[in-house]
C-alpha positions, 0 to 999 in steps of 0.5 A: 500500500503506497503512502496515499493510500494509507492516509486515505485509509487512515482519512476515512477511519477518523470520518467514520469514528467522528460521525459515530461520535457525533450520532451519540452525541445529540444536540451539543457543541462537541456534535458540531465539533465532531461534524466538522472533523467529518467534514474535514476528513472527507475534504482531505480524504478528497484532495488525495483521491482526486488529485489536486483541484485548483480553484479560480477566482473570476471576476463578475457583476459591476468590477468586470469589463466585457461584452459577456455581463452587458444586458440584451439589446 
């Protein structure tokens, strides 16, 4: 198992664990914190499945110039 694979192994074991811990937690602040670890683990575990994704800031509305944002004639 190269090392990707082992730290996206390891990426899922804590998902599953804090999802777990969150389900038995109910409605308290430690769930929100147990929620975001899942979502933090499911990101990461992401980035390595996918690949790096590169992420690009346009520019729309009133600071852009160009043909594309003028309304119909």
């Amino acid at each position: 198992m190269n090392e990707n694979a082992d730290f996206i192994a390891k990426l899922q074991q804590i998902e599953e664990q804090a999802h777990s811990l969150a389900a038995a937690l109910g409605a308290t602040l430690a769930r929100t914190r147990a929620q975001h670890i899942v979502l933090l683990a499911r990101a990461l575990r992401g980035r390595l499945e996918l690949g790096g994704l590169n992420v690009v800031r346009t520019e729309t509305g009133a600071g852009a110039s160009g043909a594309e944002n003028k309304p119909p004639p």
